[in-house]
C-alpha positions as CSV (number, residue, x, y, z in Angstrom):
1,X,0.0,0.0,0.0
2,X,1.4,3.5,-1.0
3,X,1.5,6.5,1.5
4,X,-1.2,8.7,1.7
5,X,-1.8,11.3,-1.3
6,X,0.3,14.4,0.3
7,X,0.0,17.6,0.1
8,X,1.1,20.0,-2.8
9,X,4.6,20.4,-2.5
10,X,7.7,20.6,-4.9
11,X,10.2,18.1,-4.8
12,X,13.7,19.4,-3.7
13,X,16.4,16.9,-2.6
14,X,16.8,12.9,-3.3
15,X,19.1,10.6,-1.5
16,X,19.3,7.2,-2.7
17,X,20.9,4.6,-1.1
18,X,21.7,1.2,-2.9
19,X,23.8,-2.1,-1.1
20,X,24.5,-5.3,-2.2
21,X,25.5,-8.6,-0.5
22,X,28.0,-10.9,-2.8
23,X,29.7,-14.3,-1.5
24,X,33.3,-14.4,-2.5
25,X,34.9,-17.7,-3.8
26,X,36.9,-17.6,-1.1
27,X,34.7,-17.9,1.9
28,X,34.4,-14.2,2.7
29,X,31.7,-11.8,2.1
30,X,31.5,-8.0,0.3
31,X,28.8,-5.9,0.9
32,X,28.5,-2.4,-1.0
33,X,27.2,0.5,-0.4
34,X,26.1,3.3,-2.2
35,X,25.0,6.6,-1.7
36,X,23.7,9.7,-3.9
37,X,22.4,13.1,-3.2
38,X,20.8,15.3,-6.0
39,X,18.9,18.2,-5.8
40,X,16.3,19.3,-8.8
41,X,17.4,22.9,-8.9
42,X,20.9,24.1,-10.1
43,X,23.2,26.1,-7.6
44,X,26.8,27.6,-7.6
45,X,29.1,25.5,-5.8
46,X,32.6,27.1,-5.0
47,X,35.0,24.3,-5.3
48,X,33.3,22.4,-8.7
49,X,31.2,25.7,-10.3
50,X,27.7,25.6,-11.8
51,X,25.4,22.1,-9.8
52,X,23.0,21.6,-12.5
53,X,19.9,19.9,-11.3
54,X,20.3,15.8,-10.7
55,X,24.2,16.7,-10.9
56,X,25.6,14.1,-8.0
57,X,26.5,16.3,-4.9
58,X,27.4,13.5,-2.4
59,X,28.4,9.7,-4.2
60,X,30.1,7.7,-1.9
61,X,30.5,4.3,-2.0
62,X,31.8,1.8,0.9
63,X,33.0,-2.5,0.4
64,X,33.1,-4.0,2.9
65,X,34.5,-7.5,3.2
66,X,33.4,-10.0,6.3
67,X,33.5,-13.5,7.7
68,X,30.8,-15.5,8.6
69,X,31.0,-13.8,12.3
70,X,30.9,-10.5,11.4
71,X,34.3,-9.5,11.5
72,X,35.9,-6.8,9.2
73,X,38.4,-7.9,7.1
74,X,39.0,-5.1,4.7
75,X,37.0,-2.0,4.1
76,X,37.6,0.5,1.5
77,X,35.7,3.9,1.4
78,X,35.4,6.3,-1.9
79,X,34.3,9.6,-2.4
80,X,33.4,10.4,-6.2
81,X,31.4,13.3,-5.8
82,X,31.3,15.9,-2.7
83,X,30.6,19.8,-1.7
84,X,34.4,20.2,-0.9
85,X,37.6,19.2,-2.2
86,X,39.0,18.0,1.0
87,X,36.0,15.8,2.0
88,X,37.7,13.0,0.2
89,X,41.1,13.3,2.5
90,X,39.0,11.2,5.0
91,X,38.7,7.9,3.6
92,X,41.3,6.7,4.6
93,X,40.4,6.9,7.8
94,X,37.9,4.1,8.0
95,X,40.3,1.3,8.1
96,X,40.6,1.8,11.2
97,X,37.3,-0.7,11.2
98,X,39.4,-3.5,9.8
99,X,39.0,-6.5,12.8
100,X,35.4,-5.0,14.1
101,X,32.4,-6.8,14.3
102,X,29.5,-5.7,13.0
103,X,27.3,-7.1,15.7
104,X,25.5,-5.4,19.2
105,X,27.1,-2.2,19.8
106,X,28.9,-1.7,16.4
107,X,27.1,1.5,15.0
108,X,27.8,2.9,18.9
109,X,31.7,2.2,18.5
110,X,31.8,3.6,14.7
111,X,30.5,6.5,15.8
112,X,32.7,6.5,18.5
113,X,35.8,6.3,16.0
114,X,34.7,8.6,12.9
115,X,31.9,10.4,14.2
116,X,31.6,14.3,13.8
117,X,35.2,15.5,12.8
118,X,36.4,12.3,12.9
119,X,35.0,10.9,9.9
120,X,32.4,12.2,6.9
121,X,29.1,12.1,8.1
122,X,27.8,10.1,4.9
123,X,29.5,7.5,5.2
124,X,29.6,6.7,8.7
125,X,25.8,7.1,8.1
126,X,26.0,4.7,4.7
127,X,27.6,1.8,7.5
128,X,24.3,1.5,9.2
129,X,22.2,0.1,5.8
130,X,25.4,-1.7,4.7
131,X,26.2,-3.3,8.4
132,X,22.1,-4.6,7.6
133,X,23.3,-6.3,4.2
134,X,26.0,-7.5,5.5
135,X,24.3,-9.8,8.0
136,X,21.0,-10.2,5.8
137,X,23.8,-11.5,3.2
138,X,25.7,-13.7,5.8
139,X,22.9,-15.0,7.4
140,X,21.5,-16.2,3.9
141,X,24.2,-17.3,2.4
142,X,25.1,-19.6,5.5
143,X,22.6,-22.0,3.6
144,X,24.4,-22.2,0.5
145,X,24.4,-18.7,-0.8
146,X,20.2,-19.0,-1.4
147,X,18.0,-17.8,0.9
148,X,16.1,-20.9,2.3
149,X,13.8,-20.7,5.4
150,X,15.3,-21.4,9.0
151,X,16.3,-25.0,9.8
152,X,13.9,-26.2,12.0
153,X,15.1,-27.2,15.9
154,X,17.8,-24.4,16.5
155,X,20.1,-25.3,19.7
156,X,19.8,-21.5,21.1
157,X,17.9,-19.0,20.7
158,X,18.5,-16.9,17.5
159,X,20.3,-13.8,18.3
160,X,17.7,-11.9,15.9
161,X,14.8,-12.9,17.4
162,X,13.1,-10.4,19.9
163,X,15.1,-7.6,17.6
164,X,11.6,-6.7,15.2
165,X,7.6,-6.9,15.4
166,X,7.8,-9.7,13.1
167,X,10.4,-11.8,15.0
168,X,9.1,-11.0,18.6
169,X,9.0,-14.0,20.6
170,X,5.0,-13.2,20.8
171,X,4.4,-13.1,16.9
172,X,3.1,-15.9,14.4
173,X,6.3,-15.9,12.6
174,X,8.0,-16.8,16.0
175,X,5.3,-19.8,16.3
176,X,5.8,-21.3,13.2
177,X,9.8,-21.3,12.7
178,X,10.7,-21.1,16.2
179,X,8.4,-22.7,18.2
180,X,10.7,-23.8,21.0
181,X,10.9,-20.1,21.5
182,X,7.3,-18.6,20.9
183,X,6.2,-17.3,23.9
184,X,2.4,-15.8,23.0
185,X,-0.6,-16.3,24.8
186,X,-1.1,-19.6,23.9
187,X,2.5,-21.0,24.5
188,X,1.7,-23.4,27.9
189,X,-0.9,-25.3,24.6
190,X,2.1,-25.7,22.8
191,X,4.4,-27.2,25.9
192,X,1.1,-29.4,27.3
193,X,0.6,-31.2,23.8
């Protein structure tokens, strides 16, 4: 279902965000990001001249490459397109993720290490929807690089469960994948049968 009909307005900024998950022949994973800010009216810009409209003024793009528990193993960051020559200079500065996790407590730490003047703002920003690929991507292609649905009769419970409306430990999905740990209303049925 589309959003509500708005109100008139006129469309001034777009950001678009793209990532992708890819399994690497040799047991690692890449996940890229992408990231693209236009504006639909032209402006002067004092380090690259006349912005035409849809001309890119932030294009970033992050790989990141990770094991099957999460941990960095190489990272590079590029900036192809920004308001300021020197925004660039910072790239570098993000291997300093290289042996992170991206599990609990990850985005906290990266902000930690290139927040504010630390880092560029975009792309510490881009590492939250490609951290998401990256585990979407892991966690899939644990099963042979397809998605396929959970095996049934996990050991422990899974570390995403309880972390969304759809996987809370009270929802239907819960019930029917994870039974052992569906805890709705009508649970005690389930352990008296």
């Amino acid at each position: 279902m589309p959003l509500s009909p708005p109100v008139e307005r006129e469309h001034l900024h777009t950001r678009h965000v793209e990532c992708r998950g890819f399994q690497r022949k040799d047991g690692l994973w890449d996940v890229e990001g992408h990231l693209v800010d236009t504006k639909t009216y032209g402006f002067d810009n004092q380090w690259r001249g006349r912005m035409e409209p849809g001309t890119p003024i932030h294009q970033m793009w992050l790989r990141v490459t990770v094991d099957h528990d999460m941990k960095i193993h190489a990272i590079e960051a590029v900036t192809d397109d920004s308001p300021y020559k020197l925004c660039a200079d910072i790239t570098p500065e993000f291997q300093k993720l290289v042996g992170m996790r991206m599990v609990a407590g990850f985005n906290a730490r990266l902000r930690e290490m290139l927040g504010g003047t630390k880092g560029c703002t975009h792309l510490v920003e881009l590492m939250g929807p490609v951290a998401t690929a990256a585990y979407q991507t892991v966690f899939t292609a644990r099963g042979g690089g397809k998605w396929r649905d959970p095996a049934p009769g996990p050991k422990k419970k899974p570390r995403f469960l309880d972390t969304c409306h759809a996987l809370a430990s009270d929802s239907e999905v819960v019930r029917r994948f994870w039974p052992e740990f569906y805890k709705g209303r009508d649970a005690d049925k389930r352990d008296a049968s």
